[in-house]
C-alpha distance (Angstrom), angle and dihedral (degrees) to the residues before:
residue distance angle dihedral
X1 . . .
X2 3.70 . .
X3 4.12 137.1 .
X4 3.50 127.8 -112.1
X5 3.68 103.6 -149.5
X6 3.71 121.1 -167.9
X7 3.92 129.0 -173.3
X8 3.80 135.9 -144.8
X9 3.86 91.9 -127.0
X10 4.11 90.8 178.8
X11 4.21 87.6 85.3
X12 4.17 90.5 37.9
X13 3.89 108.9 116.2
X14 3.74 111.0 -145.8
X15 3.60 97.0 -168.2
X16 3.78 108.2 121.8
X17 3.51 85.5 51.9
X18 3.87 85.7 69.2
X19 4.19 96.9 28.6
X20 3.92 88.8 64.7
X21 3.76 94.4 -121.6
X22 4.32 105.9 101.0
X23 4.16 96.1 77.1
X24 4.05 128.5 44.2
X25 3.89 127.2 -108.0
X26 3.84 90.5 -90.6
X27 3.76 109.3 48.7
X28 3.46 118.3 142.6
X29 3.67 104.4 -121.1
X30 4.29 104.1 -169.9
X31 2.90 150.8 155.2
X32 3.86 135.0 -140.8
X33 4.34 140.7 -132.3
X34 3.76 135.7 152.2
X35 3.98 120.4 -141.9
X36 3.93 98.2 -127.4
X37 4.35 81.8 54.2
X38 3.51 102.4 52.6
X39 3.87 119.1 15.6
X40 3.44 103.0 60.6
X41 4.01 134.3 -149.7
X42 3.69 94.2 68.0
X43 3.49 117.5 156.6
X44 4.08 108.5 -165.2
X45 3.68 135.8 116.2
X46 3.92 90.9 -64.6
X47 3.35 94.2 54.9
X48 3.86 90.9 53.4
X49 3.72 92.2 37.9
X50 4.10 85.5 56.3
X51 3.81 101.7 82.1
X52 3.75 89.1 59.4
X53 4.12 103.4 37.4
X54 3.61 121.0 105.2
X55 3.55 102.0 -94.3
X56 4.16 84.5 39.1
X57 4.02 77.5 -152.6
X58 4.07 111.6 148.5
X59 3.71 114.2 -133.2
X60 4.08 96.1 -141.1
X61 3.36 114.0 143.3
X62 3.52 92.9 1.9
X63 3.99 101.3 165.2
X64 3.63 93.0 -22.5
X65 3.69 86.1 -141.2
X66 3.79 91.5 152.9
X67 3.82 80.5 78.1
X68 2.97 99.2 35.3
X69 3.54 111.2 46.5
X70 3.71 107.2 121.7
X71 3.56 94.8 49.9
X72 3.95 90.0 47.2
X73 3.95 84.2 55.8
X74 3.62 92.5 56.9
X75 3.27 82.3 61.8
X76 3.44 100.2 54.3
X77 3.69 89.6 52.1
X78 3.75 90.6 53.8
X79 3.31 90.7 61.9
X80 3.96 91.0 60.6
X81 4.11 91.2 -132.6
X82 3.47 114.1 150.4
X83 4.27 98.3 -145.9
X84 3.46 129.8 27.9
X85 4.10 116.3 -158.4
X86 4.04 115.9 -154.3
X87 3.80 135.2 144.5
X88 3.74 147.0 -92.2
X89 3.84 106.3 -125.4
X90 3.80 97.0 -142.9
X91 3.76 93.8 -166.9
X92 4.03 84.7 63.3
X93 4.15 92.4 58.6
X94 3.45 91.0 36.9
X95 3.75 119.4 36.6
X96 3.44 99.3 154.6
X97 4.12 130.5 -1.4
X98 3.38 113.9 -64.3
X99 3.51 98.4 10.0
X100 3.72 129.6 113.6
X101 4.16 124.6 -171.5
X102 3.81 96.7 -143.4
X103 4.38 79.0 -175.8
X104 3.87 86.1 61.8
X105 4.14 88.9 38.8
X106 3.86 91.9 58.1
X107 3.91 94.5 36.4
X108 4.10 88.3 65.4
X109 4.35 90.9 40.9
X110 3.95 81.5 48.1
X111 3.69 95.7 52.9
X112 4.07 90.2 42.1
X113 3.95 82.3 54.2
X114 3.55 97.4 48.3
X115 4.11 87.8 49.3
X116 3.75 91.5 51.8
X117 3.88 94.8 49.8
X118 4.01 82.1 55.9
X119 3.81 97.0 51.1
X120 3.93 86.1 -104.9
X121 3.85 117.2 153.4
X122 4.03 106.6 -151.4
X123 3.85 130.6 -144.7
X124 3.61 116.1 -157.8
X125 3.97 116.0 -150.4
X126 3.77 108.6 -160.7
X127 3.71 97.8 -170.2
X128 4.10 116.5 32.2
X129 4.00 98.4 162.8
X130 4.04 103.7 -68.3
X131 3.70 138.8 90.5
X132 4.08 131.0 176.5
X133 3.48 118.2 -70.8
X134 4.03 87.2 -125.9
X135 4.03 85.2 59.2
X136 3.50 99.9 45.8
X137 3.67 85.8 49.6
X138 3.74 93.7 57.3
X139 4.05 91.6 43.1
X140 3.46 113.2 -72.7
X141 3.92 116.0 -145.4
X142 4.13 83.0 -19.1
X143 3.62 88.9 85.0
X144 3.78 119.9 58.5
X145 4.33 90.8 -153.8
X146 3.74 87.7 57.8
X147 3.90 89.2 67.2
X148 3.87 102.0 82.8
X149 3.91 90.0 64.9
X150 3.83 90.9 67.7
X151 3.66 91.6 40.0
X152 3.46 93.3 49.1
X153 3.72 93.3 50.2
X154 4.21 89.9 50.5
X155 3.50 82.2 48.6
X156 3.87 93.7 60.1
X157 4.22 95.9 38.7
X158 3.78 84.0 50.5
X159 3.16 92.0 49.7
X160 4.49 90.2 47.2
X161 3.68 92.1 46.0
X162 4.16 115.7 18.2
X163 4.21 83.9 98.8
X164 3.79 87.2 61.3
X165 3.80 106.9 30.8
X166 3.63 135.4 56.4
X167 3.80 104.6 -173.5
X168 3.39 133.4 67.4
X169 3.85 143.1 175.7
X170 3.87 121.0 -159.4
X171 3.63 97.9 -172.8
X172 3.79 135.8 16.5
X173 3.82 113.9 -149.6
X174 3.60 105.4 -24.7
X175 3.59 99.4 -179.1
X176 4.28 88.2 47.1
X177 3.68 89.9 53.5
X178 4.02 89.1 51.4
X179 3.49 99.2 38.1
X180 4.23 92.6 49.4
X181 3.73 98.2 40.2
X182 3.76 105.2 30.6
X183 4.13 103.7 30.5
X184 3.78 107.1 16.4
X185 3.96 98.1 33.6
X186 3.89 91.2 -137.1
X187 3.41 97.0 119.9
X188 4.07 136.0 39.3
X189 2.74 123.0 -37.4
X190 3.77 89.4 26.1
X191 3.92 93.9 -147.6
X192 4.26 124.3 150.6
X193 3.66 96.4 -154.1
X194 4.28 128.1 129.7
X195 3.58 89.3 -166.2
X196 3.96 94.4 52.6
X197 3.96 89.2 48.7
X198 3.85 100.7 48.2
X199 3.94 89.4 58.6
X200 3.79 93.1 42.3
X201 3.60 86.4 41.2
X202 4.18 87.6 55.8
X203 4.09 95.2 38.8
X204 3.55 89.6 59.2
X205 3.77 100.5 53.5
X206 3.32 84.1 45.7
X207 3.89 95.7 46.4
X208 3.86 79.8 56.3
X209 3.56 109.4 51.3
X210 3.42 84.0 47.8
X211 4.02 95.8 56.1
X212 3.58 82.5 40.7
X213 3.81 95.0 63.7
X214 3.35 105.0 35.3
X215 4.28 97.5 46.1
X216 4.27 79.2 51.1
X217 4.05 88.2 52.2
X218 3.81 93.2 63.7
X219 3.45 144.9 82.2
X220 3.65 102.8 -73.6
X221 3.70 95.0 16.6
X222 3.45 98.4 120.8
X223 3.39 97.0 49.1
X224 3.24 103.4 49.2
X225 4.01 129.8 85.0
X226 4.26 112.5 -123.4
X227 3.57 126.7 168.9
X228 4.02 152.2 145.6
X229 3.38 125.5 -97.8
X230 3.80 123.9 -141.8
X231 3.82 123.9 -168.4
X232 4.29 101.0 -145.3
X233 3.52 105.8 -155.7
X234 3.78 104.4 -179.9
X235 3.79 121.5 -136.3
X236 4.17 117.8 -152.4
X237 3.70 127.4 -171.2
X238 4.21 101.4 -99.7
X239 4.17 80.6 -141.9
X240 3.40 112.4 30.0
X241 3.81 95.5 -159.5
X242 3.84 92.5 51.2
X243 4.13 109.5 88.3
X244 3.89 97.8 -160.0
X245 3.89 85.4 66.9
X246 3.45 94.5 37.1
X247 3.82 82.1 56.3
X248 3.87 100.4 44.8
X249 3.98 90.0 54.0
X250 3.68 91.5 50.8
X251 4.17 89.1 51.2
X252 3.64 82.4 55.1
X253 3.34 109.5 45.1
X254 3.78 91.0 52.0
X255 3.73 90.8 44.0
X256 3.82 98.7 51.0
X257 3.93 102.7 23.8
X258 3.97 114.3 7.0
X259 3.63 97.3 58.4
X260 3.66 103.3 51.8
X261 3.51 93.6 45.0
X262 3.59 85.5 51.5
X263 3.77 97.2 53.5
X264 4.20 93.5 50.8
X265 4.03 78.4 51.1
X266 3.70 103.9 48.3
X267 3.93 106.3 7.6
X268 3.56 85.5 -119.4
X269 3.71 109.5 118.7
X270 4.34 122.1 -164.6
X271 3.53 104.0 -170.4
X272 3.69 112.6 -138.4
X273 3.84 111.1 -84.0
X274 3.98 84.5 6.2
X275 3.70 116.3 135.6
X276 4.09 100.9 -150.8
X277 3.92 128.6 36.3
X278 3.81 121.5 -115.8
X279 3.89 121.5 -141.1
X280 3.74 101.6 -138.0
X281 4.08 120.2 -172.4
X282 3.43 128.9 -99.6
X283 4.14 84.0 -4.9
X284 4.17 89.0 118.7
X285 3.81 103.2 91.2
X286 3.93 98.4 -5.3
X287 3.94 94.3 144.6
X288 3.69 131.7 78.1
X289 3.17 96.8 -172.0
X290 4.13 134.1 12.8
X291 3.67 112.5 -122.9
X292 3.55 117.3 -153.4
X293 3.50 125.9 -153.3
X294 4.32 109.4 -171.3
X295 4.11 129.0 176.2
X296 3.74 100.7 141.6
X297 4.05 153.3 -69.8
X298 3.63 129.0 -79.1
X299 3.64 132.0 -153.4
X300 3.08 124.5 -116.9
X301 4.06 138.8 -144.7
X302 3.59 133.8 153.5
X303 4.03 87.7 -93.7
X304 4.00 96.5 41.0
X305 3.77 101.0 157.6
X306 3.91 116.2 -97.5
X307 3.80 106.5 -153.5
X308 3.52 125.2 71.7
X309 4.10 98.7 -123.3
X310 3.86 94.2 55.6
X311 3.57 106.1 94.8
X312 4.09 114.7 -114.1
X313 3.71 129.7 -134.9
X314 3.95 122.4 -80.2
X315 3.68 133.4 -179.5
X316 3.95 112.2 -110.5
X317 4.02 92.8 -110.0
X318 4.12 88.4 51.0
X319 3.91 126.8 96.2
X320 3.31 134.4 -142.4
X321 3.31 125.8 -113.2
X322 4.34 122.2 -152.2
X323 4.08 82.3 -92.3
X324 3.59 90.5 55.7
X325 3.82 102.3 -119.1
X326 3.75 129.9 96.6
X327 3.24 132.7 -60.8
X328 4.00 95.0 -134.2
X329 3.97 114.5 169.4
X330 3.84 92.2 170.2
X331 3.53 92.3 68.0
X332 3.54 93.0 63.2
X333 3.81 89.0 69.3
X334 4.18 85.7 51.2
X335 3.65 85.7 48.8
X336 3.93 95.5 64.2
X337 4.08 86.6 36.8
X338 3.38 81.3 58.5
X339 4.02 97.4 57.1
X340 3.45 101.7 26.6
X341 4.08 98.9 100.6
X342 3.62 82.3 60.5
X343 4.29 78.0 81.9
X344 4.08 85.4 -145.4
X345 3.75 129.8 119.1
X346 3.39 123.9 -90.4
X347 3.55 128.3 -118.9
X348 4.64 128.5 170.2
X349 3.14 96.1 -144.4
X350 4.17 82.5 170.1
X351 3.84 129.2 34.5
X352 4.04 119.3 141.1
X353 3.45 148.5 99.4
X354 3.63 147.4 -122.8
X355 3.96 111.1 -111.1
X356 3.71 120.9 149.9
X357 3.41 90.6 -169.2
X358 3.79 103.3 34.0
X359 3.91 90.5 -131.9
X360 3.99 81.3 130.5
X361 3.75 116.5 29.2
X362 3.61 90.8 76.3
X363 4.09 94.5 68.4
X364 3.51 89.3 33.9
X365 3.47 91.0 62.0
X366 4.19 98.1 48.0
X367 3.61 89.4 42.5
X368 3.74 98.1 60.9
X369 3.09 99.3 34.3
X370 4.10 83.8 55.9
X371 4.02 85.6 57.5
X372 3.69 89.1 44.8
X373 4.23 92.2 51.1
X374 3.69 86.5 44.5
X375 3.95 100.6 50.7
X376 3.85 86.3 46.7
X377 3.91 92.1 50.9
X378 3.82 89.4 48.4
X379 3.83 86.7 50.5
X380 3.22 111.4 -101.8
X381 4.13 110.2 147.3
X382 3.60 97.9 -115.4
X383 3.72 113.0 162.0
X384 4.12 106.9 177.8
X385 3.17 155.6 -10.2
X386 3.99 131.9 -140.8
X387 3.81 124.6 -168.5
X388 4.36 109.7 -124.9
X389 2.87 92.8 -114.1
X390 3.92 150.8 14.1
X391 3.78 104.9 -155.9
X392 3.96 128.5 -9.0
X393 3.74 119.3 -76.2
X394 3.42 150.6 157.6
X395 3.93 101.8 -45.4
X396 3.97 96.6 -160.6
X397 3.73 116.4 -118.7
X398 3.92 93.1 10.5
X399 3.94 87.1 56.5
X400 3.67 109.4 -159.7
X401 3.71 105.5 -29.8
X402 4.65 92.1 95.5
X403 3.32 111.4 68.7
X404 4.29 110.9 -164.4
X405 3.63 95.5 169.6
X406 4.10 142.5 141.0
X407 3.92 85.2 -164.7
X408 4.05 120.3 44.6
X409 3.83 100.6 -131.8
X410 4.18 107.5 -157.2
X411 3.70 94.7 -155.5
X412 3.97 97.9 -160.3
X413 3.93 83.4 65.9
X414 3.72 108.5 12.8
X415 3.86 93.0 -118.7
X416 3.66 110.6 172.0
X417 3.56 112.6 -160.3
X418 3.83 121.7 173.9
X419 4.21 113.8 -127.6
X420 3.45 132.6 -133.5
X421 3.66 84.4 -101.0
X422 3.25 96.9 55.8
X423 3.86 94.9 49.0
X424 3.80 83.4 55.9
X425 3.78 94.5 49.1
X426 3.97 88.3 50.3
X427 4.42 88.9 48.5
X428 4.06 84.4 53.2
X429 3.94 97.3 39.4
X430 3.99 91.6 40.5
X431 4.07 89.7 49.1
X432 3.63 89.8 48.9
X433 4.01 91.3 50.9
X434 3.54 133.4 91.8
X435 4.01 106.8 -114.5
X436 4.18 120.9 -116.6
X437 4.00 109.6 -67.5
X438 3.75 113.9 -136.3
X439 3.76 116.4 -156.1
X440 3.77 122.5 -160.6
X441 4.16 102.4 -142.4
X442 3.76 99.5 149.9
X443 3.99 104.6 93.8
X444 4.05 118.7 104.3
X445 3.54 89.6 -122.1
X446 3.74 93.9 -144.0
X447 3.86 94.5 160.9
X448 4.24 74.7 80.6
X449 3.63 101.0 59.6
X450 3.36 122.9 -155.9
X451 3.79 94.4 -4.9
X452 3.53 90.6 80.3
X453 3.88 97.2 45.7
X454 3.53 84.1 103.2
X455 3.89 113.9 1.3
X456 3.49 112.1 65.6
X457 3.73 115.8 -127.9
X458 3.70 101.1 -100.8
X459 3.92 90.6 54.0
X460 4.14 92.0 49.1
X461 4.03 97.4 118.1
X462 3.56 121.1 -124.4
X463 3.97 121.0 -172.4
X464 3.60 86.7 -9.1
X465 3.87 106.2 -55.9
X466 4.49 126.8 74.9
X467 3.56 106.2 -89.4
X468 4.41 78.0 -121.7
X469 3.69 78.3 71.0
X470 3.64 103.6 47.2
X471 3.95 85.1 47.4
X472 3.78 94.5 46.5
X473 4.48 91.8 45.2
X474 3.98 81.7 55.9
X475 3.87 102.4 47.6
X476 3.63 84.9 42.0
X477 4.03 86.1 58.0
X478 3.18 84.0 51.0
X479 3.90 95.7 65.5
X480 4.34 94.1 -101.2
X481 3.44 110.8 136.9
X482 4.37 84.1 169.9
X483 3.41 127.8 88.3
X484 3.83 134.4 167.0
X485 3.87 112.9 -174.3
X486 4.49 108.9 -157.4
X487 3.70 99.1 -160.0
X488 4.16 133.0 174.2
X489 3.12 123.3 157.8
X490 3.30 111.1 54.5
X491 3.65 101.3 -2.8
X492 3.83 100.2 157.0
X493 3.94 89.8 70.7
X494 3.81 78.6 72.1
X495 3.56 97.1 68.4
X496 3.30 125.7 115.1
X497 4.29 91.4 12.0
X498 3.57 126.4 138.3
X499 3.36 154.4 140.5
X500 3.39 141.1 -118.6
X501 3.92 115.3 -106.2
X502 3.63 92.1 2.5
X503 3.79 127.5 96.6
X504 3.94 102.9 -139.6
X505 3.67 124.5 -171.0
X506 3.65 124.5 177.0
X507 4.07 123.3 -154.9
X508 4.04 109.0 -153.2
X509 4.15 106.9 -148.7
X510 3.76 117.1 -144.3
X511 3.76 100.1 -130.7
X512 3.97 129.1 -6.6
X513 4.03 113.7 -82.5
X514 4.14 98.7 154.7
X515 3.72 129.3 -105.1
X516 3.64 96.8 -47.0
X517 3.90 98.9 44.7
X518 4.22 87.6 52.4
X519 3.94 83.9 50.4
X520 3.53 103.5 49.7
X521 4.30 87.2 44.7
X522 3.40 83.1 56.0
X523 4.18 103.3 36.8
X524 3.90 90.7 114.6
X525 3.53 92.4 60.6
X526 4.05 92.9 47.3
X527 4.16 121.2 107.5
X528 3.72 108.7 -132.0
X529 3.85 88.7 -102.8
X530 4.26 119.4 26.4
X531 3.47 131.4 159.3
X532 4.35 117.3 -121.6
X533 3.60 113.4 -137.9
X534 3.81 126.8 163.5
X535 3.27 120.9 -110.6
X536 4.38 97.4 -134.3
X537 3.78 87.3 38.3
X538 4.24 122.9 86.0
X539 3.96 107.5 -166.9
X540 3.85 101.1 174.9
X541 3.77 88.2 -160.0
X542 4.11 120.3 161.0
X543 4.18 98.2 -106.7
X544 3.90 96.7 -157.5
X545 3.58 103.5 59.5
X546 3.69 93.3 44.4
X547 3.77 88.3 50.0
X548 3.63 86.3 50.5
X549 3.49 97.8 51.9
X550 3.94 90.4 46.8
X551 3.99 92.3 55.9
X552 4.23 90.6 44.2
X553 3.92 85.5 49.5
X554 3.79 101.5 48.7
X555 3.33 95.9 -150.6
X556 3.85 138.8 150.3
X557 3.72 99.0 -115.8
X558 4.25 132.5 -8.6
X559 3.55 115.9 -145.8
X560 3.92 126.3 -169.4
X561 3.61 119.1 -138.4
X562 3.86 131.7 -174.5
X563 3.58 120.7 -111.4
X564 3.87 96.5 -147.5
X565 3.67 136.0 43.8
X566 3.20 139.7 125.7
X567 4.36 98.5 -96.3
X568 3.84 122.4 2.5
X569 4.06 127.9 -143.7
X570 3.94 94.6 -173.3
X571 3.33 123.8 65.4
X572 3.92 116.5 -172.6
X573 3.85 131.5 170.8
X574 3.78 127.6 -155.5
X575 3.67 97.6 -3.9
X576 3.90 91.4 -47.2
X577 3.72 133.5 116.4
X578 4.09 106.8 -118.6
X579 4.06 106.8 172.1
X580 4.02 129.0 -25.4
X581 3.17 129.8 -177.1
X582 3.84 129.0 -167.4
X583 3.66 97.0 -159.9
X584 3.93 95.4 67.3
């Protein structure tokens, strides 16, 4: 037996949420697409399932993100997130067997490019709900000799894109995409079968374990981070005193959460409704990481409705989101309770809401993102967070009529225009975020001699790497994904540098006029708060506490000073700057 806790939010005070102080220096602030939502022109088995789905609303067009993905990544960076998870659309690579779009191929590297350049972290999805039309007509995931096709084609984006990207998802929501397609009928291929869904069930834990071990058998495997992600959509008793529902929520929880979580644990997998476990290879400890997908709980009685439009159960206090069930942030602490045995870290790779009019989103957002701060200050291992979902899209069977976006997409004109909510998940991310560093990398560095004839200082190596690159791996440790590099002499041996995770841009001045002559060249290219380093100079100095201390001071400018050297030329009394003097 389990509680259902519930909160009087009215008293809860959000503030840390907005001070900067609730999350650690290297959160993963995200947020979250799927191809088949957003890029539009997809032909797969959702598009040919679309005519006949509830809504019986085409996707099209949807976002037409696949024209407009630079602009869309603007966006992203506007939002100050530092990763952004969206999907492979597999019917793209792989329109037909034996085929490969090498267009499509380079479209996705471009867009992981064009992330990079913005100090964007990506998360590739492999599996977000669709498959070919030629593989669905041969079985799909019904069919256990179907399953080297997908692998294969993981194999071969891994393979484009592992030197770039460190996270991966094999599968999104297995148990969603069996429930809806093979129980429900909401989704392709619209069947209400048990049967059907235990062996689809089974052929996709298999499909990834298998992903699993092959992506972590080459090059760049091992360093990179691949895992499943679960959706955990709690089920309560709808009377707590009554045993039959007491009963039917425990059949569902183990059906649509326990089990899987089970099989990544044990490599034993029960499919839902199944009456034996199957041992399934390399399934024991085939996640990196535990994605967690989280909307809300349902509750459950012997005559819970079955079909999507019939509104479900909610407790009198509860309100209703656009989809008709709760809005429930609690749960989302019950949802990493839930997978923390698996001893992984924790990742939401899903949290939003459907709210045409965004009345709701807002609070949604601070609350679970409360929970979230909370879990990781009790000590659970929760690495990041990403928004479901960037703009409005195509939301499957409900078509376009649910709107879970940071960005209100008009889709007759493919207006994107950012919410309220999303200007309040940008003030939380952007407090949370280490502010632009500014590196001074223009001096001729003749204390160096001849080694900086022609290397400028910042690039002179030391153990093996620039020190611009030992300064940049630390600020990046520090949570900065925002670096501009001042450079002078020699400037054009920066071209063509960067690093990975970072966006890097480098201002060249004219002639020499100091530190603040290179700034004020430069001022249009400034944040409103940035940290100065030097660019021949590695001060592995904790950012957040000084940052701290510079907001609780209000002053102009903070500057950190050593305690010990040999002679000083600053003198400074209770925290203040008295005289200094560069000459000494």
């Amino acid at each position: 037996m389990w509680t259902e806790e519930h909160r009087d939010w009215k008293g809860q005070n959000f503030a840390s949420l907005k001070q900067g102080d609730a999350f650690p220096v290297d959160f993963m602030w995200g947020v979250a697409t799927a191809s088949h939502q957003i890029e539009g022109g997809n032909s797969n088995n959702w598009s040919q399932f679309e005519p006949n789905s509830k809504s019986q609303q085409l996707s099209g067009e949807a976002c037409n993100h696949w024209e407009h993905r630079s602009e869309d990544v603007d966006r992203i960076t506007n939002l100050g997130v530092s990763h952004y998870r969206f999907s492979i659309e597999w019917s793209r690579l792989v329109p037909s067997p034996g085929e490969w779009d090498e267009e499509a191929a380079r479209w996705y590297s471009d867009l992981v490019d064009e992330l990079l350049a913005k100090g964007v972290q990506p998360m590739v999805t492999l599996h977000h709900f669709t498959n070919p039309i030629w593989w669905e007509e041969r079985g799909g995931f019904e069919r256990q000799e179907n399953l080297h096709h997908w692998v294969d084609f993981c194999k071969r984006m891994f393979a484009l894109l592992s030197d770039r990207v460190e996270w991966w998802c094999t599968i999104n929501e297995p148990a969603v995409y069996t429930t809806m397609g093979y129980v429900l009928g909401e989704f392709p291929p619209g069947a209400r079968s048990f049967k059907r869904a235990r062996t689809v069930a089974l052929n996709m834990m298999r499909a990834h374990a298998q992903c699993y071990r092959a992506l972590k058998a080459m090059n760049n495997g091992a360093r990179c981070n691949i895992g499943l992600v679960k959706n955990i959509n709690l089920f309560d008793p709808y009377r707590r005193w009554n045993p039959v529902h007491w009963a039917q929520a425990s059949l569902l929880d183990r059906m649509f959460n326990r089990c899987w979580i089970k099989g990544v644990k044990t490599g034993r997998f029960k499919p839902p409704s199944g009456m034996r476990s199957h041992f399934i290879e390399g399934l024991k400890g085939s996640s990196d990481f535990i994605g967690v997908n989280y909307y809300t709980h349902l509750l459950a009685t012997p005559f819970m409705p079955t079909k999507v439009e019939i509104d479900p159960l909610i407790r009198p206090w509860e309100t209703r989101t656009d989809f008709r069930y709760p809005m429930y942030a609690v749960g989302l602490r019950r949802a990493f309770e839930m997978v923390k045995d698996l001893d992984l870290p924790i990742i939401v790779t899903e949290n939003g809401v459907a709210d045409d009019d965004d009345d709701m989103r807002p609070e949604h957002i601070r609350r679970h993102l409360q929970i979230t701060a909370e879990a990781i200050a009790d000590g659970l291992d929760v690495r990041g967070f990403y928004h479901w979902s960037l703009m409005d899209n195509f939301e499957w069977a409900e078509g376009y009529d649910q709107r879970f976006g940071l960005y209100h997409v008009d889709f007759d004109t493919q207006q994107r225009t950012l919410k309220d909510s999303g200007k309040e998940y940008q003030a939380i991310v952007k407090a949370h975020r280490t502010p632009q560093v500014v590196i001074m990398a223009g001096g001729l560095g003749t204390r160096l001699g001849k080694m900086t004839k022609k290397v400028p200082k910042s690039l002179i190596e030391v153990g093996g790497k620039p020190i611009l690159t030992h300064i940049l791996n630390w600020a990046q440790r520090q949570g900065c994904h925002n670096a501009l590099v001042l450079t002078g002499h020699l400037g054009e041996a920066f071209e063509g540098f960067t690093h990975p995770g970072m966006s890097v841009n480098f201002h060249k001045e004219p002639s020499p006029l100091g530190t603040g002559g290179a700034l004020w060249n430069a001022r249009n290219l400034l944040e409103e708060r940035f940290i100065l380093l030097w660019g021949d100079d590695l001060h592995p100095i904790e950012y957040k506490p000084l940052l701290k201390r510079h907001a609780e001071s209000d002053a102009p400018f903070t500057m950190t000073v050593t305690q010990r050297h040999d002679s000083m030329n600053l003198h400074h009394e209770n925290g203040y700057l008295q005289t200094y003097n560069k000459d000494k």
